[in-house]
C-alpha positions as CSV (number, residue, x, y, z in Angstrom):
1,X,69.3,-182.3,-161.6
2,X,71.3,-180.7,-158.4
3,X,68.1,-177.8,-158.0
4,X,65.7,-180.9,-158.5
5,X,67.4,-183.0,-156.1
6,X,67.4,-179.6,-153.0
7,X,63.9,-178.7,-154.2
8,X,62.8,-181.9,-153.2
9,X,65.1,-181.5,-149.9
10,X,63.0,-178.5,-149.3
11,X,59.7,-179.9,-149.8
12,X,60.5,-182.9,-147.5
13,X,61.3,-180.5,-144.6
14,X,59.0,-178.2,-144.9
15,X,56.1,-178.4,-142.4
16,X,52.6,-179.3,-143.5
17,X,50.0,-177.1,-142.4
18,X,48.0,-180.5,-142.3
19,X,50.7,-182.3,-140.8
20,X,49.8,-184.1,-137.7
21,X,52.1,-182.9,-135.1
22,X,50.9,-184.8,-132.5
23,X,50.3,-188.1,-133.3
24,X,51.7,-191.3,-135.1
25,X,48.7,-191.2,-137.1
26,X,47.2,-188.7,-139.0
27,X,43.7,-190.0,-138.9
28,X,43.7,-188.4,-134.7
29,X,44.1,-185.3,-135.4
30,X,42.3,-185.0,-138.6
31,X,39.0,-186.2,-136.0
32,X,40.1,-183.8,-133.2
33,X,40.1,-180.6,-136.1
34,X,36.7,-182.1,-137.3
35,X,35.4,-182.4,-133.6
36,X,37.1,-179.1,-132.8
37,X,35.1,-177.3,-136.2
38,X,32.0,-178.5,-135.8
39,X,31.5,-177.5,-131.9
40,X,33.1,-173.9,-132.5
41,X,30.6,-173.6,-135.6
42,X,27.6,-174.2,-132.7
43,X,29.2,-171.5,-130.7
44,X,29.6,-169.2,-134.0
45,X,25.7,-169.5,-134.3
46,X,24.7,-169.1,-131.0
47,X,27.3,-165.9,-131.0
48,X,25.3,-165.1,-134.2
49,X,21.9,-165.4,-132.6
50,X,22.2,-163.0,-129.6
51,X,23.8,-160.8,-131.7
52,X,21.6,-160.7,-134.0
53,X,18.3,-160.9,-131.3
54,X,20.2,-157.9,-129.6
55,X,20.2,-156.2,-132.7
56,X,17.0,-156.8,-134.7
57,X,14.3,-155.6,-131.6
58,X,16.9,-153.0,-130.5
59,X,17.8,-154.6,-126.6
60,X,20.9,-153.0,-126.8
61,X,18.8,-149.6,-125.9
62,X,19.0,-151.3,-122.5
63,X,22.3,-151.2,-120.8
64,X,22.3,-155.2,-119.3
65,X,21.7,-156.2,-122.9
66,X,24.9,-153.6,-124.5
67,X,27.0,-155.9,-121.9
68,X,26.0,-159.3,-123.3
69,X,26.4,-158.0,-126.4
70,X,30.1,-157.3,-125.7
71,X,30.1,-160.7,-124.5
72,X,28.5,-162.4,-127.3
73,X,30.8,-160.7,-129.6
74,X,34.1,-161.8,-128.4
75,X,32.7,-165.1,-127.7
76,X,32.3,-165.3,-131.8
77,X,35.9,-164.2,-132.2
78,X,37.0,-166.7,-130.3
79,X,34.9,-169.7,-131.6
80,X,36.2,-168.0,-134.6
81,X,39.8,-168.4,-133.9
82,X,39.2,-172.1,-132.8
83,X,38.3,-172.7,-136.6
84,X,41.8,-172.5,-137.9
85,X,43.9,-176.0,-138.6
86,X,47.1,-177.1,-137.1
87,X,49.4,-174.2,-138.1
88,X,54.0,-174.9,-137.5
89,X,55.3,-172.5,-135.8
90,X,55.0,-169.0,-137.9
91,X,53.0,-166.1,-138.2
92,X,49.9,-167.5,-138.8
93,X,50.1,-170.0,-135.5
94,X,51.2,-166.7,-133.3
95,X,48.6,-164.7,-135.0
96,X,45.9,-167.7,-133.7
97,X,47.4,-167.8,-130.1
98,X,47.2,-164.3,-129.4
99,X,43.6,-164.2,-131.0
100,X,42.9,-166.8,-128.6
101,X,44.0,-165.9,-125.8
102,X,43.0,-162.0,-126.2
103,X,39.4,-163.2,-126.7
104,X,39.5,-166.3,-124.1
105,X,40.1,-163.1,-121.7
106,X,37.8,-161.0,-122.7
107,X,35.2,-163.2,-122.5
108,X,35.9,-164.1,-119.2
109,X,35.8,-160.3,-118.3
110,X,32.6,-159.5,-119.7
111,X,31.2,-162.2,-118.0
112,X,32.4,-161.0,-114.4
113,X,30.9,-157.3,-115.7
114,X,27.6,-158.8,-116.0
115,X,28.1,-160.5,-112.4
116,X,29.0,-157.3,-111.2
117,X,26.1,-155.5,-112.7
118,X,23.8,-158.2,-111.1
119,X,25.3,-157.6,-108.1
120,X,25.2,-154.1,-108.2
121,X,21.0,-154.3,-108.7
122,X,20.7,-156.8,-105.6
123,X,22.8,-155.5,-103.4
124,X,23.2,-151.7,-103.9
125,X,20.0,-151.5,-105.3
126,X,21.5,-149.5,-108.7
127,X,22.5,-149.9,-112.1
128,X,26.2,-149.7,-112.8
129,X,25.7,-148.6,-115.7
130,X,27.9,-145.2,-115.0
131,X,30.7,-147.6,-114.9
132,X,30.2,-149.1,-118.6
133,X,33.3,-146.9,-120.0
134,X,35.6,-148.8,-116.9
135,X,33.8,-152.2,-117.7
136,X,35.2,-151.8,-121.7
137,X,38.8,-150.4,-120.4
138,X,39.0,-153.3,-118.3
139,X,37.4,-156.0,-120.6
140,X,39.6,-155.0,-123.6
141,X,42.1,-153.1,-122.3
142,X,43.6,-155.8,-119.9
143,X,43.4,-158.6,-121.9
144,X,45.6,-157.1,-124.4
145,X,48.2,-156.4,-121.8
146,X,48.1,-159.8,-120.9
147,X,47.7,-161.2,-124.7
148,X,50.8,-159.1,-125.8
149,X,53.1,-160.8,-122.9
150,X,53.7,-164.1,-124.1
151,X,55.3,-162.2,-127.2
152,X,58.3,-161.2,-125.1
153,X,60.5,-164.4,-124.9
154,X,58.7,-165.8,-128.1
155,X,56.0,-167.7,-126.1
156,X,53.0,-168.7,-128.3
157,X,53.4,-171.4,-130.5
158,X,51.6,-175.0,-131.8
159,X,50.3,-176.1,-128.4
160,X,48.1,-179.1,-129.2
161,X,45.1,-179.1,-131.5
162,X,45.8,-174.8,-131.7
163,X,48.3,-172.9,-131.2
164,X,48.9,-171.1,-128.1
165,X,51.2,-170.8,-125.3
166,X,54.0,-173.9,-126.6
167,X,54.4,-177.0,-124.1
168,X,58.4,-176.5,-124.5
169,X,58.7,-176.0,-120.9
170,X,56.4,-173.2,-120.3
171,X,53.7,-174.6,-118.0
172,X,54.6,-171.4,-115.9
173,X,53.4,-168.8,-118.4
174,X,50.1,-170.9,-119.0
175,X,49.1,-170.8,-115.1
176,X,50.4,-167.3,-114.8
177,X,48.4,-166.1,-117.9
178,X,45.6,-168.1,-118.2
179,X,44.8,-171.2,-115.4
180,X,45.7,-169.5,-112.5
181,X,43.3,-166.3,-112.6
182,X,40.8,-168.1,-114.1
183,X,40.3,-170.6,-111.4
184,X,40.3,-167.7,-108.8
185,X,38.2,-165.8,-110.6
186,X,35.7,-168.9,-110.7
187,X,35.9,-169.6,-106.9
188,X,34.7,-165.4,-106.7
189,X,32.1,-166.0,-109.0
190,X,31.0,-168.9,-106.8
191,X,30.9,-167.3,-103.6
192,X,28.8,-163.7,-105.1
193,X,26.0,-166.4,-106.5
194,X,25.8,-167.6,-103.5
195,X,25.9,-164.4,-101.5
196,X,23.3,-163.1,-104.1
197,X,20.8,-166.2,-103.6
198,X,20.8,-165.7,-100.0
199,X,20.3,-162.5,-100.1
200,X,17.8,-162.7,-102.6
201,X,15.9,-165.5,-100.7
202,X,16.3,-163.0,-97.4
203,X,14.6,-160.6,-99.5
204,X,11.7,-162.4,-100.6
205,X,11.3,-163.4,-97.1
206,X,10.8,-159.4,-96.0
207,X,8.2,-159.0,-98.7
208,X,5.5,-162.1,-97.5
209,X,2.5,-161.1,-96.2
210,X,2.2,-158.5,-98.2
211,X,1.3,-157.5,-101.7
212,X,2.3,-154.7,-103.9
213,X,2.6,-155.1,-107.4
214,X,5.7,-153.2,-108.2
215,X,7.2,-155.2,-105.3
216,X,5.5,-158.3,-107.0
217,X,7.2,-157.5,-110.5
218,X,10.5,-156.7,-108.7
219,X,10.7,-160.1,-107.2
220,X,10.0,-161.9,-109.9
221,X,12.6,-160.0,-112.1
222,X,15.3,-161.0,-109.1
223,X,14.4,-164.6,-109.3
224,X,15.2,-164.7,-113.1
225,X,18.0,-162.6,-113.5
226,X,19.7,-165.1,-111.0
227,X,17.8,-168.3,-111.7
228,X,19.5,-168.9,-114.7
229,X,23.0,-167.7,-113.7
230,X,23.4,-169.7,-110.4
231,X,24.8,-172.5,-112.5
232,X,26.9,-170.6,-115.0
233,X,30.1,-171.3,-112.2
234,X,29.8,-174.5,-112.4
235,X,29.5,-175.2,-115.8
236,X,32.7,-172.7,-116.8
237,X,34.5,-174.7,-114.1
238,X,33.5,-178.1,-116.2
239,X,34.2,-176.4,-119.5
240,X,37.6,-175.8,-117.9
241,X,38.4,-178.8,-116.3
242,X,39.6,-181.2,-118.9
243,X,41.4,-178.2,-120.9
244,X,43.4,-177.8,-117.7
245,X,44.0,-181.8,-117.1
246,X,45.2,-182.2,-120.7
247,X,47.7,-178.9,-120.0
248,X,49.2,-180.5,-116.8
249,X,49.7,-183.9,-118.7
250,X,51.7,-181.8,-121.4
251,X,53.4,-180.3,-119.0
252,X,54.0,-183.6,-117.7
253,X,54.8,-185.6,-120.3
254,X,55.1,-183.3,-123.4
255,X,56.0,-186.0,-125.6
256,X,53.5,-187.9,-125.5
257,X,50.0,-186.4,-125.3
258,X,46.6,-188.9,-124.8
259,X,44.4,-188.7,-127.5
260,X,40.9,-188.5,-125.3
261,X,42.2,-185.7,-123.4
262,X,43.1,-183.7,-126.2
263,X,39.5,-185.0,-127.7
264,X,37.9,-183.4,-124.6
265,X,40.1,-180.4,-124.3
266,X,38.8,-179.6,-128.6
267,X,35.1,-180.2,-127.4
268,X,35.1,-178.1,-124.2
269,X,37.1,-175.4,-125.4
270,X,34.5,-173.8,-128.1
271,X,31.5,-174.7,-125.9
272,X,31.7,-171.0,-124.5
273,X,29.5,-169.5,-126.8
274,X,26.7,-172.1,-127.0
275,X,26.5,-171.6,-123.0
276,X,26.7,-168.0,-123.1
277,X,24.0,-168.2,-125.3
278,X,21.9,-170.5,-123.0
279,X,22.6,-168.4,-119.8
280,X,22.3,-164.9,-121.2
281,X,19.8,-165.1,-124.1
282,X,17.1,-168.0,-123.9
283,X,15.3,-166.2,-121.4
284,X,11.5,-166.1,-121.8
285,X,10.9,-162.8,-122.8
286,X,13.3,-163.7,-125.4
287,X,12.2,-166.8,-126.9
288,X,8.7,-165.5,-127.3
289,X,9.9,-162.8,-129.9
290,X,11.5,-166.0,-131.7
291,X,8.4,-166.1,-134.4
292,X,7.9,-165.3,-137.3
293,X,5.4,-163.0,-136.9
294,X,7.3,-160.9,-133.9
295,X,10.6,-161.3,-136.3
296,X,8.9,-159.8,-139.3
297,X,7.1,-157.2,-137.3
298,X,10.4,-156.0,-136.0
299,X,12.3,-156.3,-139.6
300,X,9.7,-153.7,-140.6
301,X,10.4,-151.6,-137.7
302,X,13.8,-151.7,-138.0
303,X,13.9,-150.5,-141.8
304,X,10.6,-148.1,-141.6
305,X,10.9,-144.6,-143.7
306,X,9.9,-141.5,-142.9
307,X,6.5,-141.3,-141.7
308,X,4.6,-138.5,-143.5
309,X,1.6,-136.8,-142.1
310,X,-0.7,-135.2,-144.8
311,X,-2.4,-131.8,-144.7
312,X,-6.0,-131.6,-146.3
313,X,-8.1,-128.9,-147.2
314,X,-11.2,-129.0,-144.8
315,X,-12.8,-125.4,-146.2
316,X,-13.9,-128.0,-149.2
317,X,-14.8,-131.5,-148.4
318,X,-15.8,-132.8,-151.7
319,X,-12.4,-131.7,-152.7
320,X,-10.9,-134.1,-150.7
321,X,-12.4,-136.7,-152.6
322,X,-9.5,-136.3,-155.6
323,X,-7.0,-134.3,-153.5
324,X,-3.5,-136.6,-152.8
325,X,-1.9,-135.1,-149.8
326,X,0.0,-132.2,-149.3
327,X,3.3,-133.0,-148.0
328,X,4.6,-130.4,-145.1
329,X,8.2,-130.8,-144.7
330,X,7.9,-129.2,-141.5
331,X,5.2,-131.9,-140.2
332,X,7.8,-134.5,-141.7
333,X,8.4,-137.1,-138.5
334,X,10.9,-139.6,-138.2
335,X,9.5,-143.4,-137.0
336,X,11.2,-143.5,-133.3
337,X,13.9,-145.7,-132.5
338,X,13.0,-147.6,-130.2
339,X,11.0,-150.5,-129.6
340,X,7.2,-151.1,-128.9
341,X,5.3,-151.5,-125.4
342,X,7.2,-154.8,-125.2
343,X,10.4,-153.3,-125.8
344,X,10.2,-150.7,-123.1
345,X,10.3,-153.8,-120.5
346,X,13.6,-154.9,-119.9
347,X,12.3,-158.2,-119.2
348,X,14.8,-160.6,-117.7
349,X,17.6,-158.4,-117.7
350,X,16.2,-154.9,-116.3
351,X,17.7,-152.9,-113.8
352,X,15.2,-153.1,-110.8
353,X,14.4,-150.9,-108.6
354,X,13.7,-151.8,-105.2
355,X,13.1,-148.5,-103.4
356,X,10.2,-150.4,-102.1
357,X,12.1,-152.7,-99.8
């Protein structure tokens, strides 16, 4: 009766994994999980998507493309990490805030690689791709610095609809890690799109009145590698505004968090991996490969066997009638990989070369 009576101690103390933490009621956060879910699964498929577009017609032969697919990838890991329930404090809820904030770093790294990159083709007039060993040191290498940080002083913990950094008086360690950089980091990324259009405009100015194609194809390949771009600031500022109001009102008032700003913060939060898939994949040249017939086509590419040439004999041409071919294993070819005519243009994402200007 006595082990009855403590089991059932146990059991009443014992954290839920579905507990709500956070509310009164348990209906909130079962709607901000479902919210949360559903809006990471969206950023799971678009992640998905690229990777797989990247993939199936072999873009990642290109060096622009090899970036957004390091992008795209950690974007899915962390829409994948926003997936998880409520964890108590534990393994499990540490393991989730170092995932996410490992992955919320290293997506805004690859992103400021591919600004750089963009940079380097208007500006310098060159690919940097001789710096893509740097760009993964620094993409992966520094957000696990900064991921493994929080660990000393026992830092991550439940933090709202996720675990993370905890609210118990650590505002500090989210700015210093997280809020602070990313906002300056933001305000740069502003200013070089800006830089970029007017130089790019300034550009386009030098080239009227006259007409080469090469120059013609170069300019148009300028105004769509930043067409689409010139807005991506602003909409990761957006993404990150309510996340950051709903942090300061923690901070504020940990006790007592609003519901429709931890709603927002769960909506915004796994939104990165739809938008990366708007600004980086739906490009034209892209969506056009998006049938059936182009899909299939490239399927068969991708998975082609050896090609075999045959060798005939030509001293007897009736022979040939009835005569399978020989096969010569040293005239035994392998299909290329790489893609067709269309492939070899980089399309929206090519490194251009302006020697013309």
């Amino acid at each position: 009766m006595e082990l009855e009576v403590d089991f059932l101690k146990i059991q009443a103390t014992t954290p839920d994994p579905y507990q709500c933490t956070l509310f009164d009621e348990q209906k909130k956060c079962d709607i901000i999980v479902a919210v949360k879910r559903v809006v990471a699964s969206f950023s799971i498929i678009g992640c998905l998507l690229m990777i797989g577009v990247i993939w199936l017609f072999r873009k990642y032969i290109f060096f622009v493309q090899r970036l957004i697919l390091c992008l795209s990838i950690a974007a899915l890991f962390d829409s994948i990490a926003l997936m998880g329930d409520m964890h108590p404090d534990g393994p499990w809820c540490e393991f989730q805030a170092w995932m996410l904030s490992f992955f919320d770093w290293a997506v805004l790294l690859w992103v400021c690689c591919i600004t750089f990159n963009l940079y380097y083709n208007v500006i310098k007039m060159k690919s940097s791709e001789k710096f893509e060993i740097l760009y993964h040191v620094i993409s992966w290498g520094f957000p696990l610095f900064i991921s493994l940080l929080p660990f000393i002083g026992d830092h991550y913990g439940p933090a709202g609809a996720w675990c993370w950094i905890n609210g118990s008086g650590e505002t500090y360690w989210r700015f210093f890690t997280w809020f602070g950089p990313l906002f300056v980091i933001i305000i740069i990324m502003f200013a070089v799109y800006s830089y970029l259009t007017y130089r790019l405009n300034q550009r386009v100015r030098t080239w009227e009145g006259t007409y080469d194609p090469d120059v013609e194809h170069s300019k148009e390949l300028l105004k769509q590698d930043i067409k689409p771009l010139k807005a991506y600031p602003f909409i990761y500022l957006v993404l990150s505004i309510f996340p950051l109001i709903n942090r300061i009102q923690n901070a504020a008032n940990p006790d007592n968090p609003v519901f429709g700003l931890v709603l927002l913060h769960a909506i915004c939060s796994p939104l990165q991996g739809v938008f990366n898939a708007i600004a980086y994949g739906l490009d034209k040249e892209t969506i056009s490969r998006l049938s059936w017939p182009q899909i299939n086509n490239a399927f068969k590419s991708k998975f082609s066997s050896k090609a075999v040439i045959g060798e005939y004999n030509i001293d007897d041409p009736s022979a040939n009638d009835d005569q399978a071919p020989v096969k010569d294993e040293n005239m035994e070819v392998e299909s290329k990989d790489s893609p067709d005519s269309e492939e070899n243009q980089e399309g929206q994402w090519s490194s251009v070369n302006l020697q013309k200007d």
